[in-house]
N, CA, C and O atoms as CSV, one atom per row, in Angstrom:
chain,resi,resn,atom,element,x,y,z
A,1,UNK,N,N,0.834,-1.179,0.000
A,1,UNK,CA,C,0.000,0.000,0.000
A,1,UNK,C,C,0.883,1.248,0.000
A,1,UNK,O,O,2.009,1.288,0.496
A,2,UNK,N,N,0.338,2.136,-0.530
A,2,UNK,CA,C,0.806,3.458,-0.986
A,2,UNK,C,C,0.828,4.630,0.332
A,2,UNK,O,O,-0.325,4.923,0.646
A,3,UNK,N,N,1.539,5.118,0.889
A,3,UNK,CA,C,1.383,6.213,1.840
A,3,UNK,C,C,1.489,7.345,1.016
A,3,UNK,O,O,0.489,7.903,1.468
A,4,UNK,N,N,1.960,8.237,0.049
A,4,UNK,CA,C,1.531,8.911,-1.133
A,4,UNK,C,C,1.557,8.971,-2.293
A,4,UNK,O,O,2.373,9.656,-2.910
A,5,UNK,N,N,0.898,8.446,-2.682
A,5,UNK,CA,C,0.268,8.266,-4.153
A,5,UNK,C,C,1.031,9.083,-5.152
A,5,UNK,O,O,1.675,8.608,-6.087
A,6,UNK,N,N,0.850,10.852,-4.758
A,6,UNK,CA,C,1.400,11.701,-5.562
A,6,UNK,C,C,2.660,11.628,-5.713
A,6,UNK,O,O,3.108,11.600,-6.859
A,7,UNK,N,N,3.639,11.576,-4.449
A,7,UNK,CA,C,5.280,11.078,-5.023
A,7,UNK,C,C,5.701,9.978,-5.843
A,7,UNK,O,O,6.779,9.843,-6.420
A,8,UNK,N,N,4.374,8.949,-5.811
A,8,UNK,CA,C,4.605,7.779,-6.832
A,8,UNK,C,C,4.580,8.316,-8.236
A,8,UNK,O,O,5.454,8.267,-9.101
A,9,UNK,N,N,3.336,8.857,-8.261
A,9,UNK,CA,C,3.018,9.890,-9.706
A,9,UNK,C,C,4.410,10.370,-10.110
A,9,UNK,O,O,4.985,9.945,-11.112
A,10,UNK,N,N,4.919,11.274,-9.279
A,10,UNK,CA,C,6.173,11.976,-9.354
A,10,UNK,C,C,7.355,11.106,-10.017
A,10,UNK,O,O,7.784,11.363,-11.142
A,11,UNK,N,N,7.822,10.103,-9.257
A,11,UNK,CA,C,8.647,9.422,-9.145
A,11,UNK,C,C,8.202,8.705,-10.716
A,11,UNK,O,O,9.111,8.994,-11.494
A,12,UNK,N,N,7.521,8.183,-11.168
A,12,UNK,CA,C,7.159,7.339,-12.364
A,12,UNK,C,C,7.577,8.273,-13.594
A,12,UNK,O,O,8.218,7.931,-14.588
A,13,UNK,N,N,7.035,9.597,-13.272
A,13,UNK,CA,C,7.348,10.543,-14.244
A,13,UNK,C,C,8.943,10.849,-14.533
A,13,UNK,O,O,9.304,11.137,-15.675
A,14,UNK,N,N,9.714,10.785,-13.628
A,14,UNK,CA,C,10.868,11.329,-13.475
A,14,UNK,C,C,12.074,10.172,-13.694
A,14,UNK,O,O,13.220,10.415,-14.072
A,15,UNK,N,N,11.401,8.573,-13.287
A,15,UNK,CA,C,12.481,7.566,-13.826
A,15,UNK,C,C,11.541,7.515,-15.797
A,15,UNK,O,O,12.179,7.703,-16.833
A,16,UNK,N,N,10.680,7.351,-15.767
A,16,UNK,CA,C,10.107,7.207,-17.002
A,16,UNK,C,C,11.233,8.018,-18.035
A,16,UNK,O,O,12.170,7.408,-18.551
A,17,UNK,N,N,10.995,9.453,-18.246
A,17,UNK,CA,C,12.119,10.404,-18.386
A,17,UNK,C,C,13.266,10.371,-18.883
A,17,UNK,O,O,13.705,10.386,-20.033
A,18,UNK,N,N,14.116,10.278,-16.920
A,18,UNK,CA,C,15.449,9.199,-17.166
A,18,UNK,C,C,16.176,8.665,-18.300
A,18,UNK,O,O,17.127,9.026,-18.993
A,19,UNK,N,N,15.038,7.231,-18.211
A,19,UNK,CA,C,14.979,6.033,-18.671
A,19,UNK,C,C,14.826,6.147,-20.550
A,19,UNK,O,O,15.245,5.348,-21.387
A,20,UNK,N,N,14.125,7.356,-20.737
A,20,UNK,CA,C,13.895,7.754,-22.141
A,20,UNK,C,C,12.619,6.560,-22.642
A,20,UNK,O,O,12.626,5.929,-23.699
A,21,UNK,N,N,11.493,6.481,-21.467
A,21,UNK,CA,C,10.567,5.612,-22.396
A,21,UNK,C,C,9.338,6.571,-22.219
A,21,UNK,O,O,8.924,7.468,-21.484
A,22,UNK,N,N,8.893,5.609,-23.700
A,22,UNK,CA,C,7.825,6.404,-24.337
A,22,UNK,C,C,6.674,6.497,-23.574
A,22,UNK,O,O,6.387,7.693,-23.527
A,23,UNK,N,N,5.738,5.733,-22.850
A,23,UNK,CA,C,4.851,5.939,-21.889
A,23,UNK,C,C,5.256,5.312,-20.937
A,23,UNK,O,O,6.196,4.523,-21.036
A,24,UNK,N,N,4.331,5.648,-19.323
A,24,UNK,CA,C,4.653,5.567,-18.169
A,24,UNK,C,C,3.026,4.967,-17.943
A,24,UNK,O,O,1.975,5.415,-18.401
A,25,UNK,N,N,3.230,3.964,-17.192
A,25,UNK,CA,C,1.846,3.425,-16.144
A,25,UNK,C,C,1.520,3.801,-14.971
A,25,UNK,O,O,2.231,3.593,-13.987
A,26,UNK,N,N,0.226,4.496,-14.934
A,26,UNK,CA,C,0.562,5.282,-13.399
A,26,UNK,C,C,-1.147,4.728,-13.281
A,26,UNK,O,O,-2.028,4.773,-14.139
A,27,UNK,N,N,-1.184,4.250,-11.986
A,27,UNK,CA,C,-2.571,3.855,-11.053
A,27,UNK,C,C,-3.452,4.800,-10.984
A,27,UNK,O,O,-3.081,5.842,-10.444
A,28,UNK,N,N,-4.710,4.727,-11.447
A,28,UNK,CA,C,-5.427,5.595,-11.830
A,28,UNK,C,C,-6.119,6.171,-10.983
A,28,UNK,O,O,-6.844,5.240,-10.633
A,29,UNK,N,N,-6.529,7.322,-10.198
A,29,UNK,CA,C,-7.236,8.373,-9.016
A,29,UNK,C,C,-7.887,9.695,-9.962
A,29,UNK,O,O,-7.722,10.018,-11.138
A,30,UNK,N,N,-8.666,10.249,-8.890
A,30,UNK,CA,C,-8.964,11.156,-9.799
A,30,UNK,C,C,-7.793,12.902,-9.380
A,30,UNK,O,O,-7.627,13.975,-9.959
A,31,UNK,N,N,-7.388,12.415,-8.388
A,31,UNK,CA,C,-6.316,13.385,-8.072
A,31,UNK,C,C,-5.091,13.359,-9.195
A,31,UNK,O,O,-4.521,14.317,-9.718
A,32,UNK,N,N,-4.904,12.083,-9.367
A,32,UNK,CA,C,-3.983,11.950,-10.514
A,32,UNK,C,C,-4.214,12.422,-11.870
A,32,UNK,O,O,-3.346,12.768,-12.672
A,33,UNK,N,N,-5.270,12.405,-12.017
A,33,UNK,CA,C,-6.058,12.572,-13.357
A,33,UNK,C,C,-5.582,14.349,-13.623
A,33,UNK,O,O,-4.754,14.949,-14.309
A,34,UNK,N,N,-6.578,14.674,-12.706
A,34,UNK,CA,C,-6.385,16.298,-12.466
A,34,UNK,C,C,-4.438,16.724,-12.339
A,34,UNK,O,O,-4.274,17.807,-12.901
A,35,UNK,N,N,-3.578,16.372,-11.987
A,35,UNK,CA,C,-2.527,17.079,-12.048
A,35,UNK,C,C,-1.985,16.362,-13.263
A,35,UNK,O,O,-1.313,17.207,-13.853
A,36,UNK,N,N,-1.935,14.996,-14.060
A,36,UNK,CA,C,-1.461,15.107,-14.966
A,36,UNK,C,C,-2.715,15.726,-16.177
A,36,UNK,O,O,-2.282,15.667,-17.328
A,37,UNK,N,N,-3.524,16.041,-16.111
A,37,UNK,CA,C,-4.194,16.846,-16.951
A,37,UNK,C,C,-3.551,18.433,-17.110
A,37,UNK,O,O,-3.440,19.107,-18.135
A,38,UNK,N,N,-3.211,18.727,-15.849
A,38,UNK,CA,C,-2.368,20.486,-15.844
A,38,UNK,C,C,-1.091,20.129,-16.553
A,38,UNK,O,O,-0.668,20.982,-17.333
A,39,UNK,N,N,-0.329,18.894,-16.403
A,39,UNK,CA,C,0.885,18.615,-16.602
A,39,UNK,C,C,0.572,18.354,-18.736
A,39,UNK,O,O,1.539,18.386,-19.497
A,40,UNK,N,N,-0.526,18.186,-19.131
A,40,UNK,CA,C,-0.806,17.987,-20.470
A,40,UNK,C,C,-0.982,19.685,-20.813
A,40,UNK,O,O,-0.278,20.296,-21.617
A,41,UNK,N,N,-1.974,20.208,-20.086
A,41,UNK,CA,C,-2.202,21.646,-20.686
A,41,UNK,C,C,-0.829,22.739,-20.604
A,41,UNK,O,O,-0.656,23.724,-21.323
A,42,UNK,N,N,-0.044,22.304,-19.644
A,42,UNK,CA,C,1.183,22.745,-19.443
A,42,UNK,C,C,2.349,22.229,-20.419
A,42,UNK,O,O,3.383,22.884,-20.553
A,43,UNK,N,N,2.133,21.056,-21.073
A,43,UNK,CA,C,2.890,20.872,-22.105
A,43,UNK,C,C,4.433,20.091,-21.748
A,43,UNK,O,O,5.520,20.069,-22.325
A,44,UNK,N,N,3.938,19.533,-20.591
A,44,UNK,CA,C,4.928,18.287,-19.906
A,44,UNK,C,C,5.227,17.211,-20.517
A,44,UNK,O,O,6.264,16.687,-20.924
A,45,UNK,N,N,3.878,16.916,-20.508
A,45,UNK,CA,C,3.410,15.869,-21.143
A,45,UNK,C,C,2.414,15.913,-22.732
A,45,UNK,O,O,1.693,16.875,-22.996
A,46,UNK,N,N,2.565,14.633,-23.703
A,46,UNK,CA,C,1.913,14.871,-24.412
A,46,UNK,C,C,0.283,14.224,-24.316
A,46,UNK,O,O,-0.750,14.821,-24.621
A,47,UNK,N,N,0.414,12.870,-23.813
A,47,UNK,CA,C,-1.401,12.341,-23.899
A,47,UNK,C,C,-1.502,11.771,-22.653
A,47,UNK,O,O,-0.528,11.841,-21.903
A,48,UNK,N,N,-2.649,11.144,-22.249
A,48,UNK,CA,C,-3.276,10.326,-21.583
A,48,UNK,C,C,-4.194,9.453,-21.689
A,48,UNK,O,O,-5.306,9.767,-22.115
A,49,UNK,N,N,-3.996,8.648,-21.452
A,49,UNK,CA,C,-5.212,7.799,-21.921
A,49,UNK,C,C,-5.179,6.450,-20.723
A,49,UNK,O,O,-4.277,5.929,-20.067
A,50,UNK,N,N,-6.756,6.211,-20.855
A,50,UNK,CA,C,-7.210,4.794,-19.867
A,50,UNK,C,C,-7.106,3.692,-20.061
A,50,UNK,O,O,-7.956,3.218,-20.815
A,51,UNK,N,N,-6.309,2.980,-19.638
A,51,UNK,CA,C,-6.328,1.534,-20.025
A,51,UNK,C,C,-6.342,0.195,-18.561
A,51,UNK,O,O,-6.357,0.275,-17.333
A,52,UNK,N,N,-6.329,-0.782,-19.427
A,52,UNK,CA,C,-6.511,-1.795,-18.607
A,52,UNK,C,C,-5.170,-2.607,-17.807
A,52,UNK,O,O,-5.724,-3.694,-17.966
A,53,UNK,N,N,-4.053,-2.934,-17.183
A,53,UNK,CA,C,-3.327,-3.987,-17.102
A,53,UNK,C,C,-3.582,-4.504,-15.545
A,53,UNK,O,O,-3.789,-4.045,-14.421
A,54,UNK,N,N,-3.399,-6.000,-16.366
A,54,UNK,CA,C,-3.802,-6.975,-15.009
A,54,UNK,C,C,-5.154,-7.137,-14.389
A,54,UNK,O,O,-5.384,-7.975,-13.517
A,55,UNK,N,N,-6.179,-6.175,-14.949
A,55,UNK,CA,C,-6.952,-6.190,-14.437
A,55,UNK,C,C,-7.684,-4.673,-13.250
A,55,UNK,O,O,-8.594,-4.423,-12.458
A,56,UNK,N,N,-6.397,-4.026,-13.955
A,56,UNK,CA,C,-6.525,-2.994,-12.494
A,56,UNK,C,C,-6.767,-1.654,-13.260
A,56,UNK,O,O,-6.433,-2.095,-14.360
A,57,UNK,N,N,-7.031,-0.601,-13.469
A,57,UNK,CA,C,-7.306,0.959,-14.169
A,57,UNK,C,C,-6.253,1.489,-13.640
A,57,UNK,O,O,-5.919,1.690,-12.473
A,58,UNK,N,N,-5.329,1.876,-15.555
A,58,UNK,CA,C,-4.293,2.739,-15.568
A,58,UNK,C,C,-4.289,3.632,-16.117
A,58,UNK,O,O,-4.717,3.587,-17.271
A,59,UNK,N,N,-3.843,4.794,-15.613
A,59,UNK,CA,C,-3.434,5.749,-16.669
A,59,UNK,C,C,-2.019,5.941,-17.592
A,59,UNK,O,O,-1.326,6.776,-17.010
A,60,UNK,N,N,-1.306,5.431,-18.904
A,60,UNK,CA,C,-0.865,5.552,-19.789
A,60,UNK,C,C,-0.941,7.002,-20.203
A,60,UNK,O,O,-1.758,7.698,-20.805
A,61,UNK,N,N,0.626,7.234,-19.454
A,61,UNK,CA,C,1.025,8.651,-19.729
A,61,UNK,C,C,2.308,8.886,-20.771
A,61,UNK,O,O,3.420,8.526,-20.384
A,62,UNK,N,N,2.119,9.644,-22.431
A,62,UNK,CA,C,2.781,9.861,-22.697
A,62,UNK,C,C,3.999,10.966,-22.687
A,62,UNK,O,O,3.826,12.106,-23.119
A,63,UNK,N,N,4.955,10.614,-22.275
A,63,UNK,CA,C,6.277,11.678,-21.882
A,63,UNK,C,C,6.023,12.479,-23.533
A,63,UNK,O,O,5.454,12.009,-24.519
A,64,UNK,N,N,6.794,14.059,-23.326
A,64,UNK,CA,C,7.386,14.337,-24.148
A,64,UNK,C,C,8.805,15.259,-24.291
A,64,UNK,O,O,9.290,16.131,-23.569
A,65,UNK,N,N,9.222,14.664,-25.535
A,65,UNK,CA,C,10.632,15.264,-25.050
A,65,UNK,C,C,10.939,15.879,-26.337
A,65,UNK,O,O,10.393,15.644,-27.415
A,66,UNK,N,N,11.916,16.726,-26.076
A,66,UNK,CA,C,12.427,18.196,-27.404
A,66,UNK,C,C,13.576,17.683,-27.907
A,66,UNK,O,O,13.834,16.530,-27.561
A,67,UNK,N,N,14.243,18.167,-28.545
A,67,UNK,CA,C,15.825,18.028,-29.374
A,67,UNK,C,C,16.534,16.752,-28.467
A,67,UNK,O,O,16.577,16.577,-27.249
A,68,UNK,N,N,17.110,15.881,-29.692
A,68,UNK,CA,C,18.147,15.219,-28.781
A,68,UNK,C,C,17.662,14.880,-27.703
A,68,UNK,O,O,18.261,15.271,-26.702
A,69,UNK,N,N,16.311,13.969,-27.500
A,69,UNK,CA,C,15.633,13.247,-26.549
A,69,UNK,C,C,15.440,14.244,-25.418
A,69,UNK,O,O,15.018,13.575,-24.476
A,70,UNK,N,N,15.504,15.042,-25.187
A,70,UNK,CA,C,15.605,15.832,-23.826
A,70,UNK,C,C,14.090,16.120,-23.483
A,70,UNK,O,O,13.121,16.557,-24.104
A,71,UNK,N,N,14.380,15.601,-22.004
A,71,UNK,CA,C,12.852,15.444,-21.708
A,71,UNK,C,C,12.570,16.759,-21.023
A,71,UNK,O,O,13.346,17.390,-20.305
A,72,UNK,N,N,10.968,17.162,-21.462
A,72,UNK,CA,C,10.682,18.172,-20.714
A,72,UNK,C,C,10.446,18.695,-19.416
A,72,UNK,O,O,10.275,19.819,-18.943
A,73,UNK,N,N,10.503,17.192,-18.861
A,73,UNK,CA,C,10.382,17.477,-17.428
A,73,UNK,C,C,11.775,17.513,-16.770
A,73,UNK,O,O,12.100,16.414,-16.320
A,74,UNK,N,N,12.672,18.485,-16.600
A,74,UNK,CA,C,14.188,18.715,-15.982
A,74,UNK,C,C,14.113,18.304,-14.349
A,74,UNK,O,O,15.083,17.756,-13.825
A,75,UNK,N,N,12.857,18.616,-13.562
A,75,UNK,CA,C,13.026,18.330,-12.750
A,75,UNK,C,C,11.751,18.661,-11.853
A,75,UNK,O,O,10.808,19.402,-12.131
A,76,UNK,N,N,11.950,18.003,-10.842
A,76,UNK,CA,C,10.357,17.479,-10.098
A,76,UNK,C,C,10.950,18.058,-8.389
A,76,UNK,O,O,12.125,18.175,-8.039
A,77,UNK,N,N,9.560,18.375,-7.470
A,77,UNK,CA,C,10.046,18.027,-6.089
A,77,UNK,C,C,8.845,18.183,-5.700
A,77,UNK,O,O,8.134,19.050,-6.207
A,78,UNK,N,N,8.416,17.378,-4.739
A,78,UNK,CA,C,7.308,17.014,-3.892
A,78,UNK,C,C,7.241,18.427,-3.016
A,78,UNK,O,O,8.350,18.924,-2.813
A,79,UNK,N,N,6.264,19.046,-2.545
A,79,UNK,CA,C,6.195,20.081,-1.336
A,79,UNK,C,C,5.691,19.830,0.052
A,79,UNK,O,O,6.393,19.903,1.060
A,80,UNK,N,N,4.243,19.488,0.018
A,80,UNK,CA,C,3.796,18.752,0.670
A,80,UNK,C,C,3.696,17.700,0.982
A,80,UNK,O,O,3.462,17.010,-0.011
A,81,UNK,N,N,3.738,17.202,1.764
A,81,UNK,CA,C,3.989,15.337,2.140
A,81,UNK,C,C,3.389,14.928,3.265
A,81,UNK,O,O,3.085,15.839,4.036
A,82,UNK,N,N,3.111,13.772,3.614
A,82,UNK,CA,C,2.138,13.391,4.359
A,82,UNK,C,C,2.749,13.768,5.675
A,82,UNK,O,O,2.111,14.817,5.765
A,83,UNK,N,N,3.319,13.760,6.539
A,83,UNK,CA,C,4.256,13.935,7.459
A,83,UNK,C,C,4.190,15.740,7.797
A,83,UNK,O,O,4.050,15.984,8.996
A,84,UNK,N,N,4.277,16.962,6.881
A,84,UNK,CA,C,4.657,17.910,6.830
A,84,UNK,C,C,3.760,18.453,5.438
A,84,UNK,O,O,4.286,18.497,4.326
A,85,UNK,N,N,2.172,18.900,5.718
A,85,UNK,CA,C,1.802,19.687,5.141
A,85,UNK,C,C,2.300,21.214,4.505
A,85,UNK,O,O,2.903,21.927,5.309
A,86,UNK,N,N,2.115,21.693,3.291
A,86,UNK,CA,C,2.618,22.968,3.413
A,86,UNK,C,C,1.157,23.824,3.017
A,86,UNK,O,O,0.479,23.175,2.220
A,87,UNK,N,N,0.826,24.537,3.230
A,87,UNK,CA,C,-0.093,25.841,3.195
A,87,UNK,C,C,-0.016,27.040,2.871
A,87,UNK,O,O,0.155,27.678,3.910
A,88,UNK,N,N,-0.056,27.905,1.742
A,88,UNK,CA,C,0.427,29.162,1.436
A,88,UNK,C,C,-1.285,30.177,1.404
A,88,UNK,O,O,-2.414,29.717,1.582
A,89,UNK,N,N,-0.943,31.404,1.158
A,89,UNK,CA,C,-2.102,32.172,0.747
A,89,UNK,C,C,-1.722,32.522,-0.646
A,89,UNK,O,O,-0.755,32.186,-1.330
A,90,UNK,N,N,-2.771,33.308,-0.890
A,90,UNK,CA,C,-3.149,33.254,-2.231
A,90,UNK,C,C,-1.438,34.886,-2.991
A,90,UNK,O,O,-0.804,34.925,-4.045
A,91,UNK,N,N,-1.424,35.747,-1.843
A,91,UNK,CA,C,-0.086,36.416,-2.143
A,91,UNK,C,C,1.382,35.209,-1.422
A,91,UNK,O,O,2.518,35.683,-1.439
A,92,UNK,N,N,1.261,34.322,-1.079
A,92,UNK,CA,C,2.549,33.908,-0.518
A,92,UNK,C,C,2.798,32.829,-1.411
A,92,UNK,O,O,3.628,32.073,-0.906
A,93,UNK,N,N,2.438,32.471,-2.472
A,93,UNK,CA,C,2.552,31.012,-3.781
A,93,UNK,C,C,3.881,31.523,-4.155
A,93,UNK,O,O,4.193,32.713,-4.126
A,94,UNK,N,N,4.825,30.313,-4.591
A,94,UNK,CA,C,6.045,30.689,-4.640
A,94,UNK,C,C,6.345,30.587,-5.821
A,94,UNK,O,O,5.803,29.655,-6.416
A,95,UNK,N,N,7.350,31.525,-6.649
A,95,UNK,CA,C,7.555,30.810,-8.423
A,95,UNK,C,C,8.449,30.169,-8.127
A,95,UNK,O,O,9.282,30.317,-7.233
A,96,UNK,N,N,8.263,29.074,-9.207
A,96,UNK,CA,C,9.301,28.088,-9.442
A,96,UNK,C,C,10.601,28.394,-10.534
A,96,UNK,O,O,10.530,28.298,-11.760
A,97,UNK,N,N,11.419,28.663,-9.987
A,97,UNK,CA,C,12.835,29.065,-10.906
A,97,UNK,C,C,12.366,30.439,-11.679
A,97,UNK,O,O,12.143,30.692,-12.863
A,98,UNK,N,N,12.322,31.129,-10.598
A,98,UNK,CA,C,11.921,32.585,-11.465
A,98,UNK,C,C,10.388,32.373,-12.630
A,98,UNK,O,O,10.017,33.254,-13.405
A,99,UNK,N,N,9.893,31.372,-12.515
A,99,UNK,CA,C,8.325,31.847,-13.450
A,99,UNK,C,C,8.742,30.457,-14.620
A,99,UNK,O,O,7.839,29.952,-15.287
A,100,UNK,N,N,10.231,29.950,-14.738
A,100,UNK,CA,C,10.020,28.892,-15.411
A,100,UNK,C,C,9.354,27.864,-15.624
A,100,UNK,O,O,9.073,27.498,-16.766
A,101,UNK,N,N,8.964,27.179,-14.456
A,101,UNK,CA,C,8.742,26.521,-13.839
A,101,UNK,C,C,6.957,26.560,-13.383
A,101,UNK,O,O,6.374,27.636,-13.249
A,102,UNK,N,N,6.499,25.677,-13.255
A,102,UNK,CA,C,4.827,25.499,-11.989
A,102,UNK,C,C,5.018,24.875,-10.937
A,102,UNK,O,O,5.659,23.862,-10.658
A,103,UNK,N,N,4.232,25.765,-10.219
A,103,UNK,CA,C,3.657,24.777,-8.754
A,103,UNK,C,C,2.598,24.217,-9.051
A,103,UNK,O,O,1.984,24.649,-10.026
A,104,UNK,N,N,2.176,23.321,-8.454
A,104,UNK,CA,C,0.526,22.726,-8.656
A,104,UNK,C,C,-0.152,22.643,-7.289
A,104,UNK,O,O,0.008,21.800,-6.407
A,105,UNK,N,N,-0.716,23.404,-7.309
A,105,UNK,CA,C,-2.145,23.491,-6.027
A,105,UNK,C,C,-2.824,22.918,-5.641
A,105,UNK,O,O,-3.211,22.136,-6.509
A,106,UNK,N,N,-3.468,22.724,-4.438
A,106,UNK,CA,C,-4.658,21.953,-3.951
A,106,UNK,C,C,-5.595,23.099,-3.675
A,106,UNK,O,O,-4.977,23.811,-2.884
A,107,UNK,N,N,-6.844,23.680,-3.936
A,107,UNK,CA,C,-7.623,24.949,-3.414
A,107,UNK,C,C,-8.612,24.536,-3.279
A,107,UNK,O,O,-8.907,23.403,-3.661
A,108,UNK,N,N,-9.493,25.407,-2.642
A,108,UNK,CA,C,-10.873,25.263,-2.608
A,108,UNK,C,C,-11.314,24.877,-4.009
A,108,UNK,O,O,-11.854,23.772,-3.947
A,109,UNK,N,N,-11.304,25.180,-4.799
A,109,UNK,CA,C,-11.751,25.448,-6.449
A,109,UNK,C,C,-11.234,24.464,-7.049
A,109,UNK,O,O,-11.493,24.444,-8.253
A,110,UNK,N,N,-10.497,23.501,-6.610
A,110,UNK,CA,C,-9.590,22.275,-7.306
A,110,UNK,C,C,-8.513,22.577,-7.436
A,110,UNK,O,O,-8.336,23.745,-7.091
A,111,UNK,N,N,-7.325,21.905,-7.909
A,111,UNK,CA,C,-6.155,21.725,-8.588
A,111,UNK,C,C,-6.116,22.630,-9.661
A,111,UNK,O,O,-6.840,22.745,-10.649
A,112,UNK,N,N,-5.202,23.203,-9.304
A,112,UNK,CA,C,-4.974,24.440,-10.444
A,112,UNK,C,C,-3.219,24.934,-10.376
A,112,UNK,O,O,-2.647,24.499,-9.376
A,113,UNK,N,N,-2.333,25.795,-11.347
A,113,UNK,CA,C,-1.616,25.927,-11.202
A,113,UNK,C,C,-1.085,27.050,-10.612
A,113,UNK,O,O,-1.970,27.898,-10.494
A,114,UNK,N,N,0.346,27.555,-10.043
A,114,UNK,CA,C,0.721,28.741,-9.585
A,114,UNK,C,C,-0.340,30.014,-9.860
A,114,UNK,O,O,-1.123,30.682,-9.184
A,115,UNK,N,N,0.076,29.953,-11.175
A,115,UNK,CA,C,-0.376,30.957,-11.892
A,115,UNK,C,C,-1.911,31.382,-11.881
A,115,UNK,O,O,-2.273,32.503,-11.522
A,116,UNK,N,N,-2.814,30.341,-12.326
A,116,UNK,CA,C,-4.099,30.051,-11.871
A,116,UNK,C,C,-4.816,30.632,-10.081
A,116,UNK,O,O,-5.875,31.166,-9.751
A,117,UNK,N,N,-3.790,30.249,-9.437
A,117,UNK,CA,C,-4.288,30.669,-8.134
A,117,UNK,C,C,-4.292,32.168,-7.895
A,117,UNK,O,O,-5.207,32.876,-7.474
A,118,UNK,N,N,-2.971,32.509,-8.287
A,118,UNK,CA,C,-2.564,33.845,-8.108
A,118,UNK,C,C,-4.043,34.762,-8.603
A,118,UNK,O,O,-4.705,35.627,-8.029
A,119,UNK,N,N,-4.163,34.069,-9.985
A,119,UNK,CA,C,-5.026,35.328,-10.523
A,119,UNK,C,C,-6.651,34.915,-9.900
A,119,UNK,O,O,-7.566,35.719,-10.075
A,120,UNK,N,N,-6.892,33.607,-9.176
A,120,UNK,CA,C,-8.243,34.015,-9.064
A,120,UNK,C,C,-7.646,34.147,-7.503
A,120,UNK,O,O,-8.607,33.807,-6.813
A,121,UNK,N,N,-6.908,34.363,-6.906
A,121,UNK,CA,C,-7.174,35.132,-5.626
A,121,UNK,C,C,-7.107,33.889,-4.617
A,121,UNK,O,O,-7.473,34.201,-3.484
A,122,UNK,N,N,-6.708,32.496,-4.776
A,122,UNK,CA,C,-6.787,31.209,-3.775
A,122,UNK,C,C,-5.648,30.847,-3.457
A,122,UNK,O,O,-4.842,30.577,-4.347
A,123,UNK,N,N,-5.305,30.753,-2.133
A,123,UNK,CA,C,-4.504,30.009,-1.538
A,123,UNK,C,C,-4.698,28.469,-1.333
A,123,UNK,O,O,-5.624,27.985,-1.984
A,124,UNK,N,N,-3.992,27.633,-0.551
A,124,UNK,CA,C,-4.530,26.220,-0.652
A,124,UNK,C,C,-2.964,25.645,-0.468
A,124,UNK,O,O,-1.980,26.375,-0.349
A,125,UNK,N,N,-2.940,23.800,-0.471
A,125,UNK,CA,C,-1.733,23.023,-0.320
A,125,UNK,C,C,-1.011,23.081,-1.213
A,125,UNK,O,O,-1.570,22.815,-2.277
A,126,UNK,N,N,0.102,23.334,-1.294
A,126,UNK,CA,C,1.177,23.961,-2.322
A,126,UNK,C,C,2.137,21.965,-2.678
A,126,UNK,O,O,3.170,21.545,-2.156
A,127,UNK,N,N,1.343,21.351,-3.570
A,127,UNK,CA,C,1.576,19.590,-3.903
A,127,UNK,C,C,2.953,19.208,-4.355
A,127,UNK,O,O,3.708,18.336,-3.927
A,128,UNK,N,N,3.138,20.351,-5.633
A,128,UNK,CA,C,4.829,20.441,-6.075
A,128,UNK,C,C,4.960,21.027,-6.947
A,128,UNK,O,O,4.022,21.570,-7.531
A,129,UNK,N,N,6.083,21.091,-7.275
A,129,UNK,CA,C,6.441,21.942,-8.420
A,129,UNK,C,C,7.185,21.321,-9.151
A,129,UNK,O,O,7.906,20.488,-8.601
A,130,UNK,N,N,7.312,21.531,-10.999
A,130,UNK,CA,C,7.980,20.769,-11.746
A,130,UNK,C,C,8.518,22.005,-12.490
A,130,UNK,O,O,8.135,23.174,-12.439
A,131,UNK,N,N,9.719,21.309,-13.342
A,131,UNK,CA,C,10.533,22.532,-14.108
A,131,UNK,C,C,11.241,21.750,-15.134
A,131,UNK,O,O,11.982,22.315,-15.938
């Protein structure tokens, strides 16, 4: 059993990457759904899609990567963690590498990104940031 789900997410994304393979199998939630959906509109990633293995609901995430295999995701870090919540307001959201970069949110309003929060005015659990 999983104590957080989302660093698994994380972690799959980031050896996937690595590793230079073309999709990643990640256990399907609807929390998951929602941050690799920001991670598609954000242009991390290229698809998603539902599938079956073993019997169990996966999500089949395709990586994408630029010139000379280089993957777009440079780098990942968890914020919050089960152990050590983090909590910001809606002026205290932090940029990631000067604005390169996203955080991804937990808010009242759902999962949304840095940027997203800032402008509608929500604070909330600050999940991680990728770059």
């Amino acid at each position: 059993m999983l104590t957080d789900p989302i660093s698994d997410l994380l972690i799959r994304l980031k050896n996937g990457a690595q590793r230079r393979h073309e999709t990643v199998a990640v256990p399907t939630s609807r929390l998951k759904r929602a941050i690799l959906e920001i991670l598609k509109r954000e242009g991390y990633v290229d698809a998603i899609e539902d599938q079956v293995q073993d019997g169990h609901p996966v999500l089949a995430v395709r990586l994408r990567y630029v010139s000379e295999g280089q993957s777009m995701i440079t780098g990942l870090e968890r914020i919050s963690k089960p152990g050590r919540r983090v909590y910001v307001g809606s002026k205290d959201i932090p940029k990631v590498r000067n604005g390169i970069g996203i955080s991804i949110l937990s808010t009242s309003k759902g999962i949304m990104t840095d940027q997203e929060s800032r402008k509608n005015k929500l604070g909330g659990e600050v999940l991680c940031s990728i770059w």
